[in-house]
N, C-alpha and C positions, 0 to 999 in steps of 0.2 A: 214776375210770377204769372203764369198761369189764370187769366182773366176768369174762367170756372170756378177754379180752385180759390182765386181769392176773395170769390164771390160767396162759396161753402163759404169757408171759411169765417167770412167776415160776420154771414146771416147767423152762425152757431155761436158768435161771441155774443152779437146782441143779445140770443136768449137769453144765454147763459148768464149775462147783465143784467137782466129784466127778473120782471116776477111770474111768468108765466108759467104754469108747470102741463108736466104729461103724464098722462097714468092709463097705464093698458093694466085688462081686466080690473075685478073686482073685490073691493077689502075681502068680502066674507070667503073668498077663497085663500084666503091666507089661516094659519092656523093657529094666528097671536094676533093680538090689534097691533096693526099697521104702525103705531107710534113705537110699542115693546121693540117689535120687528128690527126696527130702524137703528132703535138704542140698545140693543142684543150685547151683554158683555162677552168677553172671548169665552172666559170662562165658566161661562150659564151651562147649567147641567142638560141642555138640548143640546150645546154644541157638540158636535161627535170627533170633528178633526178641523183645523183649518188651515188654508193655503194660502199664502200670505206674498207667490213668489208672483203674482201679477203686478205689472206697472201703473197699469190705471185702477187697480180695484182688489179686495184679496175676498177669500169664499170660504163660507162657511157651509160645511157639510151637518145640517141639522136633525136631530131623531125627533119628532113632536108627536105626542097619541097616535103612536102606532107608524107613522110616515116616517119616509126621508127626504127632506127638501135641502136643494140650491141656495145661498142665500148670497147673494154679493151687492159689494156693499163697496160703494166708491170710495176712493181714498180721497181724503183731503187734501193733497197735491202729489197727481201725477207723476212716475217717475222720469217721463217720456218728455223730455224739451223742447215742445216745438206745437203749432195749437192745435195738428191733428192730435195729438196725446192727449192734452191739457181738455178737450173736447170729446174726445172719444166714451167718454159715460154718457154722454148728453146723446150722441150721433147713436150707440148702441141701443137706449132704450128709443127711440126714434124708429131705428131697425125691429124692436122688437113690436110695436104697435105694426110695423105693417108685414113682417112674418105672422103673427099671430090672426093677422087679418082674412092671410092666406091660408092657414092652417086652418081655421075656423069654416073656409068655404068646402062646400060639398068638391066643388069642382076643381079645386087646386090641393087638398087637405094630400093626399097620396103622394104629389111630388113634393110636401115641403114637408112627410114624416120626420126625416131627418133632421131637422133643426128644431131645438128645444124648443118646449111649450114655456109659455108666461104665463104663470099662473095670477102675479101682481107686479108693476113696477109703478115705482113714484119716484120721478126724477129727482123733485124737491127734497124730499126724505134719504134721498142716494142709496136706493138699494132695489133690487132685482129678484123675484122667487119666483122659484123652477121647480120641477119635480126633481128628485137626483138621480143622475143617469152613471147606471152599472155599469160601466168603462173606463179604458184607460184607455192617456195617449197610445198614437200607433207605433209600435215598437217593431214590424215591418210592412212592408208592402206586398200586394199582390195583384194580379190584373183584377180580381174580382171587388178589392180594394178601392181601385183606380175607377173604376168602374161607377160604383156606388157615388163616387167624389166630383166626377165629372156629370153626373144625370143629376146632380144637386145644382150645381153651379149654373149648370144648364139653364134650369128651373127658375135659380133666382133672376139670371140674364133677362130669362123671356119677362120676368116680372118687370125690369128695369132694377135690378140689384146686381152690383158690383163686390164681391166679398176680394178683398187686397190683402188680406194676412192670414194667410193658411199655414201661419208654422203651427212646428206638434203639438203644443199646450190644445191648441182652439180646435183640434179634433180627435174625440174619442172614438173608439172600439171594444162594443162588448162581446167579439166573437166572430158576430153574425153581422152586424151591420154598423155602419157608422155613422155616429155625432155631431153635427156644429154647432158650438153653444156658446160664438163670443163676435160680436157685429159689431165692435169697437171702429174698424178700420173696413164696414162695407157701407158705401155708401151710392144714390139711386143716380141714374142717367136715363138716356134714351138711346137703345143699344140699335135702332133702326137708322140712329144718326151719326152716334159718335163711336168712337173704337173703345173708350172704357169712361171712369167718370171724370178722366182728363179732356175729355170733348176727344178735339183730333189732335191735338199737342204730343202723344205719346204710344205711337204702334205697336211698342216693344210690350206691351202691358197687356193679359191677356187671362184667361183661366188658369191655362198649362206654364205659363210664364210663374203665376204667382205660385202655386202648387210645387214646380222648381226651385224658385228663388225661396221661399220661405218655410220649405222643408225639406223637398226631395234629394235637391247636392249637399246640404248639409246634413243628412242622413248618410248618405254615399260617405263623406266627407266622415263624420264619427265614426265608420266601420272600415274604414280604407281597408286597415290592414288586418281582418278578418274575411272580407271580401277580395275574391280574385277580382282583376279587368273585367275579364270573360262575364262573372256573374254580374259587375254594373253595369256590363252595356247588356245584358242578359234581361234586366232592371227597367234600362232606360226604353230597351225596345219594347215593353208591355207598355212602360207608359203614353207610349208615341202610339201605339196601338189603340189604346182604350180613348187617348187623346182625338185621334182621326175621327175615332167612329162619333164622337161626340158631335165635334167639331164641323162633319159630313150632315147631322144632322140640322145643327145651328145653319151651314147654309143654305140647306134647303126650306128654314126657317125664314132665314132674313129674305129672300126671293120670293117665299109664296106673303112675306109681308109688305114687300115693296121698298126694302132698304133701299138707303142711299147708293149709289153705284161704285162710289169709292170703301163704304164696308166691305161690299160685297166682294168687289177684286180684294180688298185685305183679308178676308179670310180665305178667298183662294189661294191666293199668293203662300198662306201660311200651309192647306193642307197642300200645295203642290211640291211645297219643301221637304215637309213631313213625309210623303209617299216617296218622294226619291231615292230621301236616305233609309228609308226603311227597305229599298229592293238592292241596296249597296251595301253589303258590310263596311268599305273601308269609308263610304260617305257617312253610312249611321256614326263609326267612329270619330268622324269631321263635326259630323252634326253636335256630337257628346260635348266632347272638348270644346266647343262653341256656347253651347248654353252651359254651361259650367261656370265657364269661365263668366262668362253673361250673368249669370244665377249668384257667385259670390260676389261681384259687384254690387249689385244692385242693392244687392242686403246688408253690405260693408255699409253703403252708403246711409244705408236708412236707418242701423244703428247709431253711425257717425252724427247724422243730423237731427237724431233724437237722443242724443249724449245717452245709449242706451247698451252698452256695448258689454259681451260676456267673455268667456273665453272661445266660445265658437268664434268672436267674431275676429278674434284673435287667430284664429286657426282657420280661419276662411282668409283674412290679409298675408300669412303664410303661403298659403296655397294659390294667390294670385302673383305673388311676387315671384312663385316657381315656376307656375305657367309663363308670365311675362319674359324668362330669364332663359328657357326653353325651347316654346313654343310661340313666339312674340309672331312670328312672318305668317303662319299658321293663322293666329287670331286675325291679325289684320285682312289677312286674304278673304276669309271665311264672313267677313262684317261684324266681328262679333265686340269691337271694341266701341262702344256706344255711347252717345253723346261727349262731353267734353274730355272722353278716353281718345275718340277718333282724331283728335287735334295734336297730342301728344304722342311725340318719340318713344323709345325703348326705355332708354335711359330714365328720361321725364317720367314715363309713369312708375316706375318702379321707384323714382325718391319720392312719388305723391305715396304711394302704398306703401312706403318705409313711414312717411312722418302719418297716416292712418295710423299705423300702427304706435305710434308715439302717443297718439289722441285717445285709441280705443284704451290705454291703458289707464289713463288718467277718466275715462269713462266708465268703467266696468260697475256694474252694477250686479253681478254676479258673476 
């Protein structure tokens, strides 16, 4: 494993063993004593609705003297197998002491609008309150979308914040602007040194990577057949758009910071790829098919290894076994079969994504 990661890792269990606790902001902004709070029945007449379909945690949408607050409230075991999951309440509220941190300063308060405010958390207690945010998941995309999601991500980077799970649930849209209100799986690095918070273990990992992999092709993927080709790579070129300009920025960031020189070629390297196929339609189309196929990997895998698996992911193992059966010379050409894909045959990969699919079924958690 990953000497970083099993370093996280191992520092989160101690606490989590220990008696130590963490509490960002203050009781009296809560609008119950902190203990009611904690022991809230489902059915208490402030509950308004509750969501229950989170793995690490379910929410209570509460009406109190006149407000509407967030209330989430950790589950007693994880539905997630594996100790990023099992840890993910501990590492969340952890993110939220030091969003809150940045939200609170004059000088940072603007770029970190978008990320919910903590109005209490108490790890020990296992539970989180927010203000309630008038939105829903995003039900499509736009460059202005993309836009907003990228100048966030941004933001957190420069902070040394890594956010790894940007599927739909963890971003709202009320219209006008968008939501992040779930830091289970973002966790802090030094972005002038390492390429994400796998240190240098992991190049494929990235803002636009995660954004892909853990929304945007299974988005593509849920509408296939109400969307023409034409309108997904229509799609994809905003977000390679919105992605550059970000991207263009970040390097002129890590340079006037004095990154490492190997960041710095990596994020060249990425917007040189990006612009190419951006001036090619039949490379943009190369490029698609590439991170696609790249994108349902990745997320197959992280289902699989968090016994966490839906029918999406069901339908993303579909959709790799066609490409593989298809387009197999394509992927390989292109670099897009990654890490212990690149080792494996045609054939090979497609019985490991046939027994995937054996697994995700006896996984499905919805």
């Amino acid at each position: 494993m990953n000497p970083l990661v099993k370093q996280r890792q191992q520092t989160q269990l101690n606490f989590q063993q220990g008696e130590a606790n963490i509490i960002v902001g203050q009781a009296e902004a809560c609008p119950l004593p902190v203990e009611e709070l904690a022991s809230l029945r489902l059915d208490s007449p402030y509950v308004v609705e509750t969501f229950e379909d989170g793995l690490t945690a379910i929410v209570l949408h509460l009406y109190i003297h006149g407000r509407h607050y967030n209330l989430k409230r950790k589950r007693a075991q994880a539905l997630v197998h594996n100790v990023d999951g099992e840890t993910s309440f501990l590492n969340e509220v952890q993110r939220r002491r030091d969003i809150q941190a940045l939200k609170d300063s004059p000088r940072t308060a603007k770029a970190f609008a978008p990320l919910v405010t903590t109005l209490y958390a108490n790890y020990r207690l296992g539970f989180i309150l927010s203000p309630w945010i008038d939105g829903k998941p995003l039900a499509s995309f736009s460059r202005e979308i993309f836009r907003q999601i990228f100048a966030t991500l941004f933001a957190l980077e420069q902070a040394g914040l890594m956010e790894w799970d940007l599927c739909p649930g963890n971003i709202l849209y009320d219209g006008r602007n968008i939501h992040l209100f779930d830091f289970g799986y973002m966790y802090a690095y030094n972005p002038l040194e390492h390429y994400n918070s796998d240190g240098l273990a992991s190049p494929a990992f990235h803002a636009a990577e995660r954004l892909e992999t853990r929304n945007v092709f299974g988005y593509l993927l849920r509408y296939q057949d109400v969307m023409s080709p034409a309108d997904q790579l229509a799609l994809f070129r905003e977000l390679k758009e919105t992605a550059l300009d970000s991207y263009t920025q970040k390097l002129i960031w890590l340079k006037q910071n004095y990154a490492q020189p190997l960041i710095i070629q990596w994020q060249t390297e990425i917007i040189e790829r990006w612009e190419y196929a951006l001036d090619n339609e039949r490379s943009l189309k190369n490029l698609f098919i590439s991170e696609s196929f790249r994108s349902h990997c990745l997320d197959i895998a992280d289902d699989i290894h968090g016994k966490s698996c839906t029918t999406m992911t069901l339908k993303r193992i579909d959709k790799v076994i066609t490409m593989l059966a298809t387009v197999f010379l394509q992927l390989e050409n292109n670099g897009a079969l990654l890490f212990d894909n690149a080792t494996l045959s045609q054939i090979e990969l497609i019985k490991k994504y046939q027994a995937y699919r054996h697994l995700a079924k006896q996984y499905q958690q919805s």
